[in-house]
mmCIF entry with sequence, helices, sheets and N, C-alpha, C, O atoms, coordinates in Angstrom:
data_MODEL
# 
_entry.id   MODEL 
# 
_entity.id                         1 
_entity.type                       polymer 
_entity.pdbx_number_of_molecules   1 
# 
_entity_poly.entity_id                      1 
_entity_poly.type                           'polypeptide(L)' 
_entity_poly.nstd_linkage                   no 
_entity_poly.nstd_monomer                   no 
_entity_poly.pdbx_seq_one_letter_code       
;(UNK)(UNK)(UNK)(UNK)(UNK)(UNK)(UNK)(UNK)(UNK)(UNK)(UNK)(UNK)(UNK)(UNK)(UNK)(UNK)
(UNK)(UNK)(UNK)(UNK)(UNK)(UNK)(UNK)(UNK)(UNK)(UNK)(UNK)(UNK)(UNK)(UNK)(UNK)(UNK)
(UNK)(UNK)(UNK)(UNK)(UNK)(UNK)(UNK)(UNK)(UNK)(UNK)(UNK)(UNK)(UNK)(UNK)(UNK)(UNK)
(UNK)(UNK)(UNK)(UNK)
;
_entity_poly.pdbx_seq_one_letter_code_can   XXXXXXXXXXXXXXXXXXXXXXXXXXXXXXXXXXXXXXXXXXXXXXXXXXXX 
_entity_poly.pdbx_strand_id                 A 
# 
loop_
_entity_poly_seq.entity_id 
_entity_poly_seq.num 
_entity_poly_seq.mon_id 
_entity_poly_seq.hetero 
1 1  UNK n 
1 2  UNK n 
1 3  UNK n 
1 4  UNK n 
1 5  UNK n 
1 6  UNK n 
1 7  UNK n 
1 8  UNK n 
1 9  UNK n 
1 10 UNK n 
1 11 UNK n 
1 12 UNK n 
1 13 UNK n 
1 14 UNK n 
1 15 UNK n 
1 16 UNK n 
1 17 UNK n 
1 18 UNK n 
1 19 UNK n 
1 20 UNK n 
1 21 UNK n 
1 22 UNK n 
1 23 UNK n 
1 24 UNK n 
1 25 UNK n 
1 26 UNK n 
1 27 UNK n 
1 28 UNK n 
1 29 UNK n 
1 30 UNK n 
1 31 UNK n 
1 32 UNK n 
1 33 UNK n 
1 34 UNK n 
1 35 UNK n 
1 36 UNK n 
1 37 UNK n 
1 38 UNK n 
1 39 UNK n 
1 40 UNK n 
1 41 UNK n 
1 42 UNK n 
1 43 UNK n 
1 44 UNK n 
1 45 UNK n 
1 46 UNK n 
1 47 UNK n 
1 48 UNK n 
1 49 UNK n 
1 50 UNK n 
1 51 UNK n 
1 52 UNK n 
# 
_struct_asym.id          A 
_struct_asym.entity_id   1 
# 
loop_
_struct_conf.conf_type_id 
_struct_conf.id 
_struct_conf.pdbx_PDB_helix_id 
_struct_conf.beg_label_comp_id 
_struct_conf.beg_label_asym_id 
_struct_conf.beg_label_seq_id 
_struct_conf.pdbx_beg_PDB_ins_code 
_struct_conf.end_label_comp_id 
_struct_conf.end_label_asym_id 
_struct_conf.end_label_seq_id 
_struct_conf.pdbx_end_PDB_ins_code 
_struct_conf.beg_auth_comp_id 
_struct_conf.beg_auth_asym_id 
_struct_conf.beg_auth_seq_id 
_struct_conf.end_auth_comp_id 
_struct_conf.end_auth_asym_id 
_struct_conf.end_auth_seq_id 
_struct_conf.pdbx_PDB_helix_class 
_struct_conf.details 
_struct_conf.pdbx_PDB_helix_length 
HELX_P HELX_P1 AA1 UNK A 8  ? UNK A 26 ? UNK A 8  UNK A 26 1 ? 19 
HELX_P HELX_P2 AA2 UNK A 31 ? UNK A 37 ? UNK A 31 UNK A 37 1 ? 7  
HELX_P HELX_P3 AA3 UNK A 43 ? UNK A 51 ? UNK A 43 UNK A 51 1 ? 9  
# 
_struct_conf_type.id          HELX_P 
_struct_conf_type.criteria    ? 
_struct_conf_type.reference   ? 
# 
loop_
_atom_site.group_PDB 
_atom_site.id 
_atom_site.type_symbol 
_atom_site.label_atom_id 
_atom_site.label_alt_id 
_atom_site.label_comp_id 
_atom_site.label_asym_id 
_atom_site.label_entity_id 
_atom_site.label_seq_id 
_atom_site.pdbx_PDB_ins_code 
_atom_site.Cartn_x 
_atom_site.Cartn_y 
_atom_site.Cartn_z 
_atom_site.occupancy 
_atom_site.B_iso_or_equiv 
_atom_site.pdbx_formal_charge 
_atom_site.auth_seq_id 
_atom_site.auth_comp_id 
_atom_site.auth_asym_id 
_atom_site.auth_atom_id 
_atom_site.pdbx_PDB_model_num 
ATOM 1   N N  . UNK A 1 1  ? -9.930  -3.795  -43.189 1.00 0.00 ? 1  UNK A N  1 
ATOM 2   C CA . UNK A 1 1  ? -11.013 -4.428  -42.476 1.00 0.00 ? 1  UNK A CA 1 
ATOM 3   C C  . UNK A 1 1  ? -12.216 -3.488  -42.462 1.00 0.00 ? 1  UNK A C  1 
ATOM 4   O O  . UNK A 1 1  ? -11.881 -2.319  -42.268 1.00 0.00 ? 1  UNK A O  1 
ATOM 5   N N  . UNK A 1 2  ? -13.400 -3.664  -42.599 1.00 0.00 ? 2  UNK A N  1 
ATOM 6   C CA . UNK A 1 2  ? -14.510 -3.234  -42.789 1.00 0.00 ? 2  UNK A CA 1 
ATOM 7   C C  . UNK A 1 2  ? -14.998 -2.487  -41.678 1.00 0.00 ? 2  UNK A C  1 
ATOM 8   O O  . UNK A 1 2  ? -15.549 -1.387  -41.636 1.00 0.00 ? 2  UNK A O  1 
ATOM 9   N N  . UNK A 1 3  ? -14.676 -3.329  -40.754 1.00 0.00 ? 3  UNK A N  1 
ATOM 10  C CA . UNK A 1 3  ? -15.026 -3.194  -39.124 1.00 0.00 ? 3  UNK A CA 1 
ATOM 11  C C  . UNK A 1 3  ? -14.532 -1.967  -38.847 1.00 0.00 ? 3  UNK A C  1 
ATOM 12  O O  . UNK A 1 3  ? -15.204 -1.012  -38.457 1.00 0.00 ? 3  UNK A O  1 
ATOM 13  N N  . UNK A 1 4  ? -12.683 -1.983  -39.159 1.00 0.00 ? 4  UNK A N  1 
ATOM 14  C CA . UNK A 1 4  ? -12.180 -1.122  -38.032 1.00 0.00 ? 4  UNK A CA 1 
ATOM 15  C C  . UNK A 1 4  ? -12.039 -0.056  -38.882 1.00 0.00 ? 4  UNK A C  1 
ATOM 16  O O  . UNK A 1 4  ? -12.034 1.082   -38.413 1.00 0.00 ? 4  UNK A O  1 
ATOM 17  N N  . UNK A 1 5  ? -11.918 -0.256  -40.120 1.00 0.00 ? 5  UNK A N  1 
ATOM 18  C CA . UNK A 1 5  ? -11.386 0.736   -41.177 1.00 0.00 ? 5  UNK A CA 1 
ATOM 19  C C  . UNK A 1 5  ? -9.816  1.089   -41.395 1.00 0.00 ? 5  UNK A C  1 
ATOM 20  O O  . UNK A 1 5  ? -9.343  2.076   -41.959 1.00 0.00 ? 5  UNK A O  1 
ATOM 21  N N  . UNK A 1 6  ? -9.071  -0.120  -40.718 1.00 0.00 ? 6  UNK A N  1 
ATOM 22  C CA . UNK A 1 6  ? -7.995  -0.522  -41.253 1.00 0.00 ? 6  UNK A CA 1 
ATOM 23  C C  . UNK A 1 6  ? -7.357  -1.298  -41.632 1.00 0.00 ? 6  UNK A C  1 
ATOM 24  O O  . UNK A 1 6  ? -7.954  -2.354  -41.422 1.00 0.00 ? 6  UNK A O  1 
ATOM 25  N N  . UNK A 1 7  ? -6.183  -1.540  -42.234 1.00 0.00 ? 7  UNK A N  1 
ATOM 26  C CA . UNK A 1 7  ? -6.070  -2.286  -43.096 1.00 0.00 ? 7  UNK A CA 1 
ATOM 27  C C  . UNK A 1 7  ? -5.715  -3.476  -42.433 1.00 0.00 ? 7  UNK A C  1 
ATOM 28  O O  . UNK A 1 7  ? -5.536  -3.188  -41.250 1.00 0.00 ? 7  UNK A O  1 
ATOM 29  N N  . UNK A 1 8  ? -5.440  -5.238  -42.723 1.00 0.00 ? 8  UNK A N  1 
ATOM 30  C CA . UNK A 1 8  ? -5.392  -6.088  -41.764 1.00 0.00 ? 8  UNK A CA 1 
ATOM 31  C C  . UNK A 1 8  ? -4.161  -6.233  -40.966 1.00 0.00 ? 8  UNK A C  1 
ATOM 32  O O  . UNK A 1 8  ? -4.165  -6.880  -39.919 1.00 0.00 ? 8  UNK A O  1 
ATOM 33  N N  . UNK A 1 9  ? -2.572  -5.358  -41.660 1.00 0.00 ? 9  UNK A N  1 
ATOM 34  C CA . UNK A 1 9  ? -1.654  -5.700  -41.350 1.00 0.00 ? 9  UNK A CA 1 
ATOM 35  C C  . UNK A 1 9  ? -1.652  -4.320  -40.202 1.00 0.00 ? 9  UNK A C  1 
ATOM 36  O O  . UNK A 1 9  ? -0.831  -4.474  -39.297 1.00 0.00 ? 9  UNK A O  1 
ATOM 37  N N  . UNK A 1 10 ? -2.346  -3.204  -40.147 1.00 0.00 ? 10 UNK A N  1 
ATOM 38  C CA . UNK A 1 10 ? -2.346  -1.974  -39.082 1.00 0.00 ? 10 UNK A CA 1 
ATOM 39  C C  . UNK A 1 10 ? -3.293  -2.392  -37.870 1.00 0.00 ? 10 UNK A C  1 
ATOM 40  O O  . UNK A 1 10 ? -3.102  -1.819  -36.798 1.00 0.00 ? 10 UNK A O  1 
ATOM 41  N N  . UNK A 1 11 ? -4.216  -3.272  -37.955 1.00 0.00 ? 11 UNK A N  1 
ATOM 42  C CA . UNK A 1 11 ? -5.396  -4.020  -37.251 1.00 0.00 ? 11 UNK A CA 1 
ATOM 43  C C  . UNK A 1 11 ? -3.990  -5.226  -36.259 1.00 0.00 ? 11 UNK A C  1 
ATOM 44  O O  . UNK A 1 11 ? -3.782  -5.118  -35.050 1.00 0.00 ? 11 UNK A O  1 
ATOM 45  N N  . UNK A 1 12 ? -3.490  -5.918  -36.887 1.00 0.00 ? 12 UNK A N  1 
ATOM 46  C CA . UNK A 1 12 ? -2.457  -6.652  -36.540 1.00 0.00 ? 12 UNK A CA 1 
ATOM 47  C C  . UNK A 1 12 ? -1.494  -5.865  -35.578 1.00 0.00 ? 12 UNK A C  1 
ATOM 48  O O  . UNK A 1 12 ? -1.693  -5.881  -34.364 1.00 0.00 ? 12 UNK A O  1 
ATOM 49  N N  . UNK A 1 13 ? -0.776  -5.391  -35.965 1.00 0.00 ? 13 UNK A N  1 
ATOM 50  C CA . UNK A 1 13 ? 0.168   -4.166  -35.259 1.00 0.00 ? 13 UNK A CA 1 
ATOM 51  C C  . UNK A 1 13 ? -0.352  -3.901  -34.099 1.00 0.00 ? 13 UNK A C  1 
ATOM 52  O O  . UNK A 1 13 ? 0.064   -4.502  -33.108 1.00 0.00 ? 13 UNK A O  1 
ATOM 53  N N  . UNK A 1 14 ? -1.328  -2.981  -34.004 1.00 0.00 ? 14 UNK A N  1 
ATOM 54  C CA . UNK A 1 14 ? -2.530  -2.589  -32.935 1.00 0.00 ? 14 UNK A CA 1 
ATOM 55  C C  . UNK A 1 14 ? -2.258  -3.750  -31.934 1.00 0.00 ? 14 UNK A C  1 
ATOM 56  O O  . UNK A 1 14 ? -1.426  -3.590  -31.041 1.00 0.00 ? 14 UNK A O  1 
ATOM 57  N N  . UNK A 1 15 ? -2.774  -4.627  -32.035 1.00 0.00 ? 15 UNK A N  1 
ATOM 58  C CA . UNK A 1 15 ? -3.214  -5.666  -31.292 1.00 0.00 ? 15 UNK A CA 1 
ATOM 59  C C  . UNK A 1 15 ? -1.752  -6.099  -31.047 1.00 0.00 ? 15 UNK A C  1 
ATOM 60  O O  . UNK A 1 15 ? -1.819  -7.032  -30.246 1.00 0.00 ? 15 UNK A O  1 
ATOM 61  N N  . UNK A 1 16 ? -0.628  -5.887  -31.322 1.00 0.00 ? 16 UNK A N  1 
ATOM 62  C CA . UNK A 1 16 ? 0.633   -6.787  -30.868 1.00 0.00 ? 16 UNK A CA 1 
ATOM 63  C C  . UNK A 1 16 ? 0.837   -5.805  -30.053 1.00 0.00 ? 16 UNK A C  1 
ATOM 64  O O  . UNK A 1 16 ? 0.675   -6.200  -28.898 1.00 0.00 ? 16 UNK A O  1 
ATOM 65  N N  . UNK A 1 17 ? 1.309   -3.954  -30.145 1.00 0.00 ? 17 UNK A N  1 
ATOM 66  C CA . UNK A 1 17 ? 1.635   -2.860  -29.377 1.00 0.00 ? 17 UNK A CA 1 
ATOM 67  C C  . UNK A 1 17 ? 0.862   -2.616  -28.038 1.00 0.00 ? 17 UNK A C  1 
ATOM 68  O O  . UNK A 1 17 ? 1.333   -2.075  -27.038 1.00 0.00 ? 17 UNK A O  1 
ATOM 69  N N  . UNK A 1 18 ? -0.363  -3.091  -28.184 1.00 0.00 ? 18 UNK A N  1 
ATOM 70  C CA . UNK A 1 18 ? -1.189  -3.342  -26.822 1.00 0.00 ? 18 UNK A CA 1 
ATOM 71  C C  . UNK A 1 18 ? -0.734  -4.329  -25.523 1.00 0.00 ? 18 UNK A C  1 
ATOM 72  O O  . UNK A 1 18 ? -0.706  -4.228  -24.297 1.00 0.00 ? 18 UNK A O  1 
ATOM 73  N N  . UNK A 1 19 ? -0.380  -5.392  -26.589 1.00 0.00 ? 19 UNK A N  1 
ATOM 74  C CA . UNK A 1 19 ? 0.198   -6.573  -25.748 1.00 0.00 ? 19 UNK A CA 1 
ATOM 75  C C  . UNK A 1 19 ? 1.714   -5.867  -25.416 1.00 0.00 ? 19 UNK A C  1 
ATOM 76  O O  . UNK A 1 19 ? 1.998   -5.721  -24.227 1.00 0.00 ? 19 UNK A O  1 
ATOM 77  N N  . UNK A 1 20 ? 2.383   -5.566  -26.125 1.00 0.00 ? 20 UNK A N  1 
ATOM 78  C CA . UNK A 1 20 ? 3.895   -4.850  -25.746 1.00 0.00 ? 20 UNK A CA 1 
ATOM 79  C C  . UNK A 1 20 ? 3.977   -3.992  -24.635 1.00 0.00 ? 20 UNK A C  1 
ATOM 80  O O  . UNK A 1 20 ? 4.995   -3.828  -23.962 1.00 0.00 ? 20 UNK A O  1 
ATOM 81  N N  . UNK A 1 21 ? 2.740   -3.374  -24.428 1.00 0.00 ? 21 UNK A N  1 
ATOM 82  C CA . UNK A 1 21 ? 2.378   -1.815  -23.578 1.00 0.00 ? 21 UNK A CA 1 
ATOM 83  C C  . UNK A 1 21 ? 1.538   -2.669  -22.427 1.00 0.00 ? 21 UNK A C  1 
ATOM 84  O O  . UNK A 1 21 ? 1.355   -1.923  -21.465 1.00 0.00 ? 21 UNK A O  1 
ATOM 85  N N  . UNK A 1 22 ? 1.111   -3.652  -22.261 1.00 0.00 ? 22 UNK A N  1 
ATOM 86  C CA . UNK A 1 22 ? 0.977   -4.803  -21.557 1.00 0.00 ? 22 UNK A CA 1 
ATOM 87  C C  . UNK A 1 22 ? 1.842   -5.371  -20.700 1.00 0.00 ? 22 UNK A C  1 
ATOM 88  O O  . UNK A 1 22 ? 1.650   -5.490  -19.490 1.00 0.00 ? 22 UNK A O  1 
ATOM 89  N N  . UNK A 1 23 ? 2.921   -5.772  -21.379 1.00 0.00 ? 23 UNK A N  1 
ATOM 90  C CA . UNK A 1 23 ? 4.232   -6.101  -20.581 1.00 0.00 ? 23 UNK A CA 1 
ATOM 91  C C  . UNK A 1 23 ? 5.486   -5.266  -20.220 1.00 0.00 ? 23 UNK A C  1 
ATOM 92  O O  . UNK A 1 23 ? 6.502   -5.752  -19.721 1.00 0.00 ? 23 UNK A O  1 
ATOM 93  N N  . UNK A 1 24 ? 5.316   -4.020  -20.509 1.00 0.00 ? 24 UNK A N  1 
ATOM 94  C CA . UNK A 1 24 ? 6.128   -3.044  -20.348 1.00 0.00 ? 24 UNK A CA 1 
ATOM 95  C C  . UNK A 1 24 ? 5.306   -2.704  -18.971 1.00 0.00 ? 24 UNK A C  1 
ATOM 96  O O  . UNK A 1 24 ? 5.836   -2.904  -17.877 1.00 0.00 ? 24 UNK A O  1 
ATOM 97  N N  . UNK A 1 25 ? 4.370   -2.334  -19.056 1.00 0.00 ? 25 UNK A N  1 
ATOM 98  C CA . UNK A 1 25 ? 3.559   -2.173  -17.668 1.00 0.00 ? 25 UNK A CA 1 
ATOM 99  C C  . UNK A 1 25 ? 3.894   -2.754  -16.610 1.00 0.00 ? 25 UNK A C  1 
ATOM 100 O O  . UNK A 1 25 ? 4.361   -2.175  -15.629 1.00 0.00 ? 25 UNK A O  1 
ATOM 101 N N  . UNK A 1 26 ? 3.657   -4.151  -16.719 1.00 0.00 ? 26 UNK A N  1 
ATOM 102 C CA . UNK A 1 26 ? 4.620   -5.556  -15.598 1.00 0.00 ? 26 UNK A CA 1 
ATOM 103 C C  . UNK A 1 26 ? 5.905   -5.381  -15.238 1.00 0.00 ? 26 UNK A C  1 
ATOM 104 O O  . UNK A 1 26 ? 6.252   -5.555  -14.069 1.00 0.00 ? 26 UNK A O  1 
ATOM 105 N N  . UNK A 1 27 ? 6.718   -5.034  -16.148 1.00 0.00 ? 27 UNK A N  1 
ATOM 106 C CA . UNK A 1 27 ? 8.165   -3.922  -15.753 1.00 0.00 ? 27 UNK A CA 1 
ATOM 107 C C  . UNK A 1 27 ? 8.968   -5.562  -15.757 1.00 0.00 ? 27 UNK A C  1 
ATOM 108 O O  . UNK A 1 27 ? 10.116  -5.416  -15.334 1.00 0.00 ? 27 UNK A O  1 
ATOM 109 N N  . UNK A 1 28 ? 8.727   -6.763  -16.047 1.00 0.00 ? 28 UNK A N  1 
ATOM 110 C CA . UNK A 1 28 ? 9.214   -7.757  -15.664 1.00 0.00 ? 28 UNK A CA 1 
ATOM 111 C C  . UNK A 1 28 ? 10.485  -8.914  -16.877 1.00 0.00 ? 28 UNK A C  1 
ATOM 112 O O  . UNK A 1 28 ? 11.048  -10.005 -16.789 1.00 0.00 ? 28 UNK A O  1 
ATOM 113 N N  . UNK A 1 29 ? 10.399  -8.019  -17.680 1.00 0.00 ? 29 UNK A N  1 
ATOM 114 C CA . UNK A 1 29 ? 10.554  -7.809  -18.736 1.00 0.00 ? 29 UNK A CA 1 
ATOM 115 C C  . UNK A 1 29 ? 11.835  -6.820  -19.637 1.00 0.00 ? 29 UNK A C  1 
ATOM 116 O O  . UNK A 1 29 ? 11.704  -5.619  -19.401 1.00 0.00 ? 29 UNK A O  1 
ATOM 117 N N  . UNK A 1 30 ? 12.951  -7.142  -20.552 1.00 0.00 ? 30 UNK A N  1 
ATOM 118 C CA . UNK A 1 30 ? 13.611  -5.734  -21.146 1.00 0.00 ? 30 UNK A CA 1 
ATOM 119 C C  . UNK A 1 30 ? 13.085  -6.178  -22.528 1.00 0.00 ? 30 UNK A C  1 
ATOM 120 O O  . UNK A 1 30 ? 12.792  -7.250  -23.056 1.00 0.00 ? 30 UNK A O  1 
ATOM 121 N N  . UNK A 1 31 ? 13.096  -4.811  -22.895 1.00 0.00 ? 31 UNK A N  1 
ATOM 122 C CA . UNK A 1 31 ? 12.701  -3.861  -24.301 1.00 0.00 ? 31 UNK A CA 1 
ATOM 123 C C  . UNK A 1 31 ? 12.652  -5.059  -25.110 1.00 0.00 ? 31 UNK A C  1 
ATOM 124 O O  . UNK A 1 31 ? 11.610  -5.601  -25.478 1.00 0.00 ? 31 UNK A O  1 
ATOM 125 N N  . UNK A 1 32 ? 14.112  -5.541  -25.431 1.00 0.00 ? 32 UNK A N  1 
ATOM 126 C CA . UNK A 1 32 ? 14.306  -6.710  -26.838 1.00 0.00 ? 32 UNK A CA 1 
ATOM 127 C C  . UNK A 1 32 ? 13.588  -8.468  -26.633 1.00 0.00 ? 32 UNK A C  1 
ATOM 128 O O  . UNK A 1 32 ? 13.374  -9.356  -27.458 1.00 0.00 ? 32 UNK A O  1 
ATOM 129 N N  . UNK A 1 33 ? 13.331  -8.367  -24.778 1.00 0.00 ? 33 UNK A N  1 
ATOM 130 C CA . UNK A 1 33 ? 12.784  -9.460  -24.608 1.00 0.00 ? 33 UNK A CA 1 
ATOM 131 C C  . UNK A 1 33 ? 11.236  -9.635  -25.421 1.00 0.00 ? 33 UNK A C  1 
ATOM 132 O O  . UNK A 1 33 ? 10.879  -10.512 -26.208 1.00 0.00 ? 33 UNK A O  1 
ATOM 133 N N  . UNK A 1 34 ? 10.363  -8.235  -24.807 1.00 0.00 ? 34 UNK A N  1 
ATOM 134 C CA . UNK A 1 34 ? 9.192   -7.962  -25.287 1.00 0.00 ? 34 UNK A CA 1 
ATOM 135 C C  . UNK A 1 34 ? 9.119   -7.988  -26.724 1.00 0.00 ? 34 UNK A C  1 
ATOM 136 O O  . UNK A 1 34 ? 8.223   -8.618  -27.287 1.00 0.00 ? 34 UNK A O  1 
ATOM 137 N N  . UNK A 1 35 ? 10.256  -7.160  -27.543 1.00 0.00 ? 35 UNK A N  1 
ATOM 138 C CA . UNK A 1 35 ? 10.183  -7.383  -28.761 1.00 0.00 ? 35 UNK A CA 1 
ATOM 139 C C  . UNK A 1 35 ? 9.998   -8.345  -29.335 1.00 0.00 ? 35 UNK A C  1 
ATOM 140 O O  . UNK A 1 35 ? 9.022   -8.214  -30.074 1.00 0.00 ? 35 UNK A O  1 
ATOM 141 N N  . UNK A 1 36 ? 10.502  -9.415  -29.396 1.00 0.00 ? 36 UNK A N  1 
ATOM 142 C CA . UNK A 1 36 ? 10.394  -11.339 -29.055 1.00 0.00 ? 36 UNK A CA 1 
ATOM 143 C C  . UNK A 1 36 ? 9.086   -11.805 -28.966 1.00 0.00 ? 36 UNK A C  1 
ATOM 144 O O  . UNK A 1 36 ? 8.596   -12.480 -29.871 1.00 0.00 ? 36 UNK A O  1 
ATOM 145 N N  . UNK A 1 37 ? 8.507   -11.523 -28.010 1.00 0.00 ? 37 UNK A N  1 
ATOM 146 C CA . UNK A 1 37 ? 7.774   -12.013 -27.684 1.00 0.00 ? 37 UNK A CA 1 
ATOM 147 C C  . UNK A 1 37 ? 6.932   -11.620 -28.224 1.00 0.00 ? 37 UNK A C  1 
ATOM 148 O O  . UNK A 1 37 ? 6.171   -12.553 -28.481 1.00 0.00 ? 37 UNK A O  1 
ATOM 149 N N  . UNK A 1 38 ? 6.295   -10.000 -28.870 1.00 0.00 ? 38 UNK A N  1 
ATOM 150 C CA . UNK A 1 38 ? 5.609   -9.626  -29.920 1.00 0.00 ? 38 UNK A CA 1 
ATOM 151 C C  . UNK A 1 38 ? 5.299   -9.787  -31.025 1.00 0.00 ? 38 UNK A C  1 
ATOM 152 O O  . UNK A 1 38 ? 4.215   -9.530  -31.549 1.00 0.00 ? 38 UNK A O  1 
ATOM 153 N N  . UNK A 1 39 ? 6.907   -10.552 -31.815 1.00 0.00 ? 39 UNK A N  1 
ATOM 154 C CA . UNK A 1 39 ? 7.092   -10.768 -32.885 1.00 0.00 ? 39 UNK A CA 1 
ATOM 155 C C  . UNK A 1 39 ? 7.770   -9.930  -33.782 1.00 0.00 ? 39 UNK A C  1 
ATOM 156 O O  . UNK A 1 39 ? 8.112   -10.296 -34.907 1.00 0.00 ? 39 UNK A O  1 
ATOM 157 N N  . UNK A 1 40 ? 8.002   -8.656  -33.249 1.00 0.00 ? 40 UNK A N  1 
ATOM 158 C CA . UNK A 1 40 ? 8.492   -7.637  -33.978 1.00 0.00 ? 40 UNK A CA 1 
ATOM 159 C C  . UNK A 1 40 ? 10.166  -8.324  -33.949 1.00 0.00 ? 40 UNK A C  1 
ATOM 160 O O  . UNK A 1 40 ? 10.868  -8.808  -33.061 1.00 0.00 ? 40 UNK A O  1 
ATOM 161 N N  . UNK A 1 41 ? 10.362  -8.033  -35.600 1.00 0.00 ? 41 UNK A N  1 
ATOM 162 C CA . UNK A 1 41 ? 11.791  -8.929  -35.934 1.00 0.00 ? 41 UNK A CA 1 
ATOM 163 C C  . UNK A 1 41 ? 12.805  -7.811  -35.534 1.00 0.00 ? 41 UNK A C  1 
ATOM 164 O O  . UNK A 1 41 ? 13.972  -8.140  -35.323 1.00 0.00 ? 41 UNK A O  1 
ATOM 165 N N  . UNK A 1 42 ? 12.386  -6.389  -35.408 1.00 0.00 ? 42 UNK A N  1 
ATOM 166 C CA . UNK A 1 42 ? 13.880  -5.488  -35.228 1.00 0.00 ? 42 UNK A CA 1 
ATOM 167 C C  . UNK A 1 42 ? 13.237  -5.023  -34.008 1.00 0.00 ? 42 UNK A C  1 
ATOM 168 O O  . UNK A 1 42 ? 12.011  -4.917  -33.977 1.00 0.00 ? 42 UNK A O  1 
ATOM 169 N N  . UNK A 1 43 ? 14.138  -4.666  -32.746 1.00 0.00 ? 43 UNK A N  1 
ATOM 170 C CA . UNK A 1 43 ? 13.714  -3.686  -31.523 1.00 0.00 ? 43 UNK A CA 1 
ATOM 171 C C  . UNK A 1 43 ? 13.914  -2.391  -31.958 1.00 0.00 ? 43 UNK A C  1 
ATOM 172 O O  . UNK A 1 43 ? 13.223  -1.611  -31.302 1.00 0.00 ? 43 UNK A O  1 
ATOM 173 N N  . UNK A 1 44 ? 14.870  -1.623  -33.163 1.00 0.00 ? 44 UNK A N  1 
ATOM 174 C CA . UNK A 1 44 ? 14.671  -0.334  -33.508 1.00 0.00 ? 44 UNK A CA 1 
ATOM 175 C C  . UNK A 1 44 ? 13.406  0.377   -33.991 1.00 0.00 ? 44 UNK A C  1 
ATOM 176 O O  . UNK A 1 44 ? 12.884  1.492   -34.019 1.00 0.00 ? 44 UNK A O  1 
ATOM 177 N N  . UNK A 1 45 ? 13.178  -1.094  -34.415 1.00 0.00 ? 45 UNK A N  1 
ATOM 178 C CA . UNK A 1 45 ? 11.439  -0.599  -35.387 1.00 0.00 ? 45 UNK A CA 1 
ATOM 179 C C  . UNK A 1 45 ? 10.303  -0.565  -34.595 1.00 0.00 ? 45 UNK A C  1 
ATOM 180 O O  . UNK A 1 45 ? 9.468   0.338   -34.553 1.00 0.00 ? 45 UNK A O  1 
ATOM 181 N N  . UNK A 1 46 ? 10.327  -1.922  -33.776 1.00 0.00 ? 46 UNK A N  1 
ATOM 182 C CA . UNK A 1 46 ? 9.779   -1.977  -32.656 1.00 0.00 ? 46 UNK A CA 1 
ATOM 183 C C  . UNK A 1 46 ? 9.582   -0.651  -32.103 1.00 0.00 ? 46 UNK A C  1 
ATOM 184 O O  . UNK A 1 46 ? 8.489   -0.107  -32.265 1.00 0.00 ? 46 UNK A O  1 
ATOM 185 N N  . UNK A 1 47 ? 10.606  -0.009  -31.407 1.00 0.00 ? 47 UNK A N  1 
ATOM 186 C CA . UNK A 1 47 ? 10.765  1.242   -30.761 1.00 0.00 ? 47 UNK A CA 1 
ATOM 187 C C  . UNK A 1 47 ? 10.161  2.398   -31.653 1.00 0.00 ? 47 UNK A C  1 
ATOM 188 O O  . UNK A 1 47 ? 9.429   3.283   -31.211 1.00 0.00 ? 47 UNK A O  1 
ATOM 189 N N  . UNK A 1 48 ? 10.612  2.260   -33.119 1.00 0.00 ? 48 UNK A N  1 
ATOM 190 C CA . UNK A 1 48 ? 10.305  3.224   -33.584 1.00 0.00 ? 48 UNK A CA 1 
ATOM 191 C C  . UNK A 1 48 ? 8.239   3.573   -33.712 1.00 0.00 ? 48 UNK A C  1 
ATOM 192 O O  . UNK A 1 48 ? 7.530   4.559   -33.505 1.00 0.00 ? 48 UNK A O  1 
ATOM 193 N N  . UNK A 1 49 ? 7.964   2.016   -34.195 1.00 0.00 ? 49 UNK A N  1 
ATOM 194 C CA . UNK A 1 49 ? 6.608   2.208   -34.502 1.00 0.00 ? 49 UNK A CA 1 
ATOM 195 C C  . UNK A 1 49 ? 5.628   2.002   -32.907 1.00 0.00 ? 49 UNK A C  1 
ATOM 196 O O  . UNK A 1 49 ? 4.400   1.915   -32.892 1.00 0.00 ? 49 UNK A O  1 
ATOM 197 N N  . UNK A 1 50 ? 6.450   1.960   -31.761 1.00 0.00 ? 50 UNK A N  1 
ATOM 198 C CA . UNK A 1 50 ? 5.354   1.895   -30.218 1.00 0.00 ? 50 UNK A CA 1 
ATOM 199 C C  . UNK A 1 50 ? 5.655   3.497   -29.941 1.00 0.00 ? 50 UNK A C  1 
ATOM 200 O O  . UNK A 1 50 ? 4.961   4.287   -29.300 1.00 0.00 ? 50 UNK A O  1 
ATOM 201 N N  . UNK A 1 51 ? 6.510   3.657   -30.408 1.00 0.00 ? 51 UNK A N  1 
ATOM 202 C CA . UNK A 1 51 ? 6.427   5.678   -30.088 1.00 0.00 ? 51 UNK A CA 1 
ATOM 203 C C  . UNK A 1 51 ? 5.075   6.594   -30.745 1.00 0.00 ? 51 UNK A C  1 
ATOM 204 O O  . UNK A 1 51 ? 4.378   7.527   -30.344 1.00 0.00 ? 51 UNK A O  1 
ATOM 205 N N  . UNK A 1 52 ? 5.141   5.870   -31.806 1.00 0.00 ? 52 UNK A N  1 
ATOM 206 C CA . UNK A 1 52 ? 3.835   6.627   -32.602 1.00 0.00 ? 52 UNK A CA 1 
ATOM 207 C C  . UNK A 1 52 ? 2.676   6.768   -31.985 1.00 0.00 ? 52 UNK A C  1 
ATOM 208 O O  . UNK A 1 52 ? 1.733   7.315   -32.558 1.00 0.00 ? 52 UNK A O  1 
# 
């Protein structure tokens, strides 16, 4: 993306891990539910790539 200077699928990501770190905040919620609801298809990866 021109804008952000990344690419559309890291621009994407961004914007889902925000929302994840969103509902982790609310506490209302477990780990694999949020995962779900993000879209992220594995909670390991999930986990792995919201640590970064």
């Amino acid at each position: 993306m021109a804008l952000t200077d990344l690419s559309s699928l890291d621009f994407i990501r961004i914007i889902r891990l925000k929302h994840a770190a969103e509902l982790l905040q609310e506490g209302e919620l477990r780990t694999n539910e949020i995962c779900d609801r993000v879209e992220f298809q594995s909670p390991s990866y999930f986990a792995k790539v919201f640590q970064k």
